[in-house]
Residue, then its C-alpha position, 0 to 999 in steps of 0.5 A: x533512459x527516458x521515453x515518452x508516451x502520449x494517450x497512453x493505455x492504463x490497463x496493465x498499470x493499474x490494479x483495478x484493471x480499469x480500461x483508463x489512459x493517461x495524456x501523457x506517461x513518462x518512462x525511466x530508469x534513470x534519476x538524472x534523466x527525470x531530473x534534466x526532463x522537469x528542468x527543461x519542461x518546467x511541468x506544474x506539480x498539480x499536474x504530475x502523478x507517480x505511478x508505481x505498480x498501480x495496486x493502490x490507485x483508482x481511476x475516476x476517469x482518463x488521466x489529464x495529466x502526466x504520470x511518472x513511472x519510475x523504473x529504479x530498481x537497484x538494490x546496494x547494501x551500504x553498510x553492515x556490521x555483525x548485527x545491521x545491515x542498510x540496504x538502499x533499494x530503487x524506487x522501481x523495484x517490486x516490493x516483494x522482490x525485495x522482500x525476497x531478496x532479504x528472506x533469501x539473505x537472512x535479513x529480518x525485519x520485512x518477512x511479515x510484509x510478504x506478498x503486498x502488492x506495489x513498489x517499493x516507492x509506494x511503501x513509505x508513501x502509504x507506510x505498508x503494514x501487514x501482520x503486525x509489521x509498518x515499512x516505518x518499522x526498517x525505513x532508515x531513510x527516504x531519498x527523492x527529488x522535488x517535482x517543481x525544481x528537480x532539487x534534491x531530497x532526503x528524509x529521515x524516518x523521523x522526518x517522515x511523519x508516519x502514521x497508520x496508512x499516513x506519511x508527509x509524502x501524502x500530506x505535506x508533500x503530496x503531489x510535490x516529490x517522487x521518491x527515488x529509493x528507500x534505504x532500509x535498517x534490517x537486523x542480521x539477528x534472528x528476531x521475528x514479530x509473530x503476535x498478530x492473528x494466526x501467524x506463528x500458528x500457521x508459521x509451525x504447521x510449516x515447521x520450524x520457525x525461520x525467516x523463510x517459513x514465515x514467509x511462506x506463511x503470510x503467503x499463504x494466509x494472504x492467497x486464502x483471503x485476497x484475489x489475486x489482482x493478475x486475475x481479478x480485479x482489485x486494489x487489496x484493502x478498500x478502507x482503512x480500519x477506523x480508530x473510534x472511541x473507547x465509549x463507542x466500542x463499549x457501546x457497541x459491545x452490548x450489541x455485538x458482543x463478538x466485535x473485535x477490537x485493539x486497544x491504542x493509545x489515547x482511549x481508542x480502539x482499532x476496529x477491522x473494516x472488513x469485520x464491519x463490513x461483513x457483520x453488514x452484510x455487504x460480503x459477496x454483494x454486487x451492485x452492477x459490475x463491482x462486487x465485495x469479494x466474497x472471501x474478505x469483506x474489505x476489498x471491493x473487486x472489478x467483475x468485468x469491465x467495470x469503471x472507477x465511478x462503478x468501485x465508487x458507487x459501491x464504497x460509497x453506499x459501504x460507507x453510508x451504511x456502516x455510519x447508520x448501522x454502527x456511528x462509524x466513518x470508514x476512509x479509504x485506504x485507496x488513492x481516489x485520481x479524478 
């Protein structure tokens, strides 16, 4: 099924609840039916957005173009054997139904990814991480289709070009495919990742360790730190946290010997944003209708009726003042639609 929608209002599909609409949005849950509409309407790529559940977007202004919003949201185990299980999931799913499903069936690999807001289309787009895990962690493949010719894709994880927050869909490919589902590799043995921040603490204050606990944990840990977009408006993580330097850390170091950083490859270190961003002092700053959250400096809010040149503004005066105070550029982990 495929439905057609002019001027269509967008407040319910993004995050941020800007009140925005779209010149024209198309519905479906059905793979062939988008295929047989981009022969037959021939559209221009430039002119085509995919819109999943909207959690990492923001809206400059109306939409003039089209937006995909795809409903697939099958789930079909493909193959599994004593230690592997591939799940192919519908680009339409919630990502955290998903997640849901596998804790549910003792499926290891995503519990750590818990709770992130968003489809399961956007995961390999974005590459989603939390707590240590990245969706390129368990992506065995990615399936799509072209939105210039309909054709048909299919991208290994290698192909994919993963990186922090980075894939190809949102470099080489971007703007030119719709993802129609993501088959997954999960482990069917007990193998957990509880190495970052407070996790396995939190996981045993729970009770024993298990897929289910530590669910609960991420989720809990989430709740305590995030406003829930349902009630305020938000996109989660602002800025992605910036790679600088090992020279520059050092340097920095003598000033603020608390900064916090992870060693990566290649002499750099990864600093948290939202650190920066608090030592600042921006955490709990307004400026009009669009804040920073007081509970977690990285992520900026909607407080009412506020516009995406309102969330702008602030990131922007954000980013102008980390680079004066500390020689760091912050880059957005939001996708800017103008």
């Amino acid at each position: 099924m495929l439905q057609k929608h002019e001027n269509y209002p967008l407040k319910e599909l993004n995050t941020f609840h800007f009140d925005v609409s779209a010149k024209e949005l198309i519905v479906t849950d059905s793979v062939n039916d988008i295929r047989e509409w981009i022969i037959q309407e021939k559209p221009s790529a430039e002119n085509i957005l995919v819109l999943g559940g909207g959690s990492n977007l923001l809206f400059a202004s109306d939409y003039t173009g089209t937006l995909i919003h795809p409903l697939f949201d099958q789930i079909k185990i493909i193959y599994e054997d004593n230690d592997t299980v591939l799940i192919e999931t519908g680009a339409g799913k919630k990502w955290d139904d998903f997640v849901e499903f596998c804790v549910n069936n003792s499926y290891y690999g995503v519990e750590n990814l818990s709770l992130i807001p968003g489809t399961v289309g956007a995961a390999p787009v974005q590459n989603i991480g939390a707590y240590g895990c990245e969706a390129k962690d368990v992506i065995e493949k990615v399936n799509g289709i072209f939105l210039d010719s309909a054709g048909l894709l299919t991208l290994y994880n290698s192909e994919c070009r993963f990186g922090y927050r980075n894939s190809i869909f949102k470099n080489e490919l971007k703007n030119r495919t719709l993802v129609t589902s993501v088959v997954f590799r999960l482990s069917k043995k007990e193998t957990y990742n509880l190495s970052y921040g407070r996790l396995e603490e939190k996981t045993k204050e729970l009770g024993e360790i298990n897929l289910q606990n530590i669910r609960k944990a991420v989720i809990d840990i989430r709740g305590s730190k995030l406003p829930d977009p349902d009630i305020t408006g938000n996109a989660g993580s602002f800025f992605k946290n910036p790679e600088i330097s090992t020279e520059l850390f050092d340097r920095l170091r003598e000033d603020y010997p608390d900064i916090p950083g992870y060693p990566l490859d290649k002499g750099k270190m990864k600093i948290p944003a939202g650190w920066l961003i608090d030592k600042a002092g921006w955490k709990g700053k307004t400026m009009g209708k669009a804040a920073v959250h007081s509970d977690q400096a990285l992520v900026l809010i909607n407080r009412g009726d506020a516009s995406g040149t309102d969330i702008l503004e602030l990131a922007s005066a954000i980013e102008k003042d980390i680079k004066n105070k500390f020689g760091i550029g912050l880059e957005k982990e939001v996708i800017v639609i103008r």
